[in-house]
C-alpha positions in Angstrom: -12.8 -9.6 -7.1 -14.1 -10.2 -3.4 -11.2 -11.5 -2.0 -10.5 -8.7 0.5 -13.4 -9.3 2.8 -12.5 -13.5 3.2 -9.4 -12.7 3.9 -10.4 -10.5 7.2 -12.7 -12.9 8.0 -10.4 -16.0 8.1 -7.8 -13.2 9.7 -10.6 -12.9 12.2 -11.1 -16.7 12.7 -7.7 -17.4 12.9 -7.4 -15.0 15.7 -10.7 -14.8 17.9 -11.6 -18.6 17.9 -15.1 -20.0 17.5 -17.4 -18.8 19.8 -16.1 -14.8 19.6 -16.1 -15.3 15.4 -20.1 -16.5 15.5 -20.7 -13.1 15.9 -18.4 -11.4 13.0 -20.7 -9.9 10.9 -18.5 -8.0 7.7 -20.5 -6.2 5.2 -18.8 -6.1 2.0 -19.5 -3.1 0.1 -19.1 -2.2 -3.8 -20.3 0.2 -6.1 -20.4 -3.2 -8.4 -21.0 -1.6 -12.1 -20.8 -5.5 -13.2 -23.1 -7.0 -11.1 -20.8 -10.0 -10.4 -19.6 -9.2 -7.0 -22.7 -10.0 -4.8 -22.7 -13.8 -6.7 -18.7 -13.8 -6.0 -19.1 -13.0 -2.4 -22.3 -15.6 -2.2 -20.3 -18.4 -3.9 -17.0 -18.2 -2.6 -15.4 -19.9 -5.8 -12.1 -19.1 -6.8 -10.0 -20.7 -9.7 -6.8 -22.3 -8.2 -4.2 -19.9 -9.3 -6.1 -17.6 -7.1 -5.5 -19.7 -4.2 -1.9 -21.1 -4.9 -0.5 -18.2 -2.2 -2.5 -19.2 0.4 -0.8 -21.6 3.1 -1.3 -24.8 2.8 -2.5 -25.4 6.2 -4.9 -22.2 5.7 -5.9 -23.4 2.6 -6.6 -27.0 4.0 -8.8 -25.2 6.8 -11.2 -23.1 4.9 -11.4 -24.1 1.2 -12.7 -27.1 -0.3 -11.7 -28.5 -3.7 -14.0 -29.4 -6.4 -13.5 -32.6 -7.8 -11.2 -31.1 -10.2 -8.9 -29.4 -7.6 -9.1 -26.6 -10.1 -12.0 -24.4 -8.4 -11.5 -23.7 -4.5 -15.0 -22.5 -2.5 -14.2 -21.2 0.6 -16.2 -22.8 4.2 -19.7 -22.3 4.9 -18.2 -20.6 8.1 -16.2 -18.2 7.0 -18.8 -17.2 3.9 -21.9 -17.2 6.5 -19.6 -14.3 8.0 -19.4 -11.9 5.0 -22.6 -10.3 3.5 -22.7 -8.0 -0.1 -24.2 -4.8 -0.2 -24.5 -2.7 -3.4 -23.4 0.6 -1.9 -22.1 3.8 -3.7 -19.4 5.9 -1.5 -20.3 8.8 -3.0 -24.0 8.8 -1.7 -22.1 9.5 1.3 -24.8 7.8 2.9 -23.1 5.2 5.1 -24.4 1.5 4.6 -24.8 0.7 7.8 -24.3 2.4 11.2 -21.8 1.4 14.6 -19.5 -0.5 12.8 -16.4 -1.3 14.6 -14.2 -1.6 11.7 -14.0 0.2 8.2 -11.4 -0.9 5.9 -11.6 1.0 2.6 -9.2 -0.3 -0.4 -8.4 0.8 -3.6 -11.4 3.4 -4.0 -10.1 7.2 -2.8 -7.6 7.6 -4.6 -10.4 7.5 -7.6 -12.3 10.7 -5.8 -11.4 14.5 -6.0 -10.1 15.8 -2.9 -13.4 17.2 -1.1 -15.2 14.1 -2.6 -12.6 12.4 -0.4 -13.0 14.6 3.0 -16.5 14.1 2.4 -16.8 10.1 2.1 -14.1 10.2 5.6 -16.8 12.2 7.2 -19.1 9.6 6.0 -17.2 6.9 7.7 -16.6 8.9 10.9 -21.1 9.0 11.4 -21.3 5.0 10.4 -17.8 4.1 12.9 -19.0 3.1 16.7 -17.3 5.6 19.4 -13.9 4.4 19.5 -14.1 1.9 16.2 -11.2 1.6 13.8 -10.8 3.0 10.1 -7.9 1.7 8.3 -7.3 2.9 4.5 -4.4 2.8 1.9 -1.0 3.9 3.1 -1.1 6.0 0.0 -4.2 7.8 2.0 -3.8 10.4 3.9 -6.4 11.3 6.3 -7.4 15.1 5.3 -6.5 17.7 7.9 -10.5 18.9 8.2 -10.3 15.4 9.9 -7.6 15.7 12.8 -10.0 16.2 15.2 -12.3 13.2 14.7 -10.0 10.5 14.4 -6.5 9.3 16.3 -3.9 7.7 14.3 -3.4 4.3 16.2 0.0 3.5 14.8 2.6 5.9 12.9 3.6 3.8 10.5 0.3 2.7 8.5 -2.8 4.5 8.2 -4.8 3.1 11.0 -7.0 5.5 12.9 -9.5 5.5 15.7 -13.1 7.5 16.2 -12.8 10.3 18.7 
């Protein structure tokens, strides 16, 4: 759990350099029944098998051993980018507003079908004009949709606010 949103962020890093990634802000969001996730996200502690697939030279960048080598935090910089908010998708209250980015993962294909044109709505009010939603390729976007959003690339399911 919480992987997801490190792995943007060092994706981010890796591509923007310093001075443009001081200003990523990613808001993690979960409906978090266990009450785990926000400590996961804080911590930044994964066991090594969860961090055998990373390159080595990626790993060697932004993770730190413990004495141990068995438990792998990940660097204050990349952690002081990614923030936990308890959030329920189904409020369809979004969690924040203008966001340039919404990647949603392994959650709509939980939700009935309006449940699901309704939470894409959602996303459309808390995306900035012309900011990105990218969901599961198993994810269609619904057809009450078509006119708010541009798909950016055929083959994945990236789309743009209109």
């Amino acid at each position: 759990m919480g992987p997801e949103p490190y792995s943007l962020a060092i994706l981010l890093r890796e591509n923007v350099g310093y001075m443009y990634f001081r200003n990523v802000n990613i808001l993690a969001t979960d409906i978090d029944q266990s009450q785990q996730f926000e400590k996961i996200i804080a911590e930044g502690r994964y066991p090594k098998d969860q961090v055998e697939r990373i390159p080595e030279d990626i790993l060697a960048r932004y993770f730190k051993a413990d004495g141990s080598d068995e438990i792998y935090q990940i660097s204050e910089e990349i952690r002081k980018s990614v923030h936990f908010l308890r959030h329920d998708l189904l409020s369809l209250q979004p969690p924040a507003e203008n966001l340039d980015l919404i990647l949603c993962k392994n959650v709509l294909l939980h939700f009935s079908q309006q449940e699901r044109v309704e939470v894409f709505r959602m996303f459309h009010r808390a995306l900035s004009v012309g900011g990105f939603l990218a969901v599961e390729q198993t994810q269609k976007l619904p057809d009450e949709l078509k006119n708010s959003f541009v798909q950016v690339v055929s083959q994945a399911q990236l789309f743009q606010k209109i």
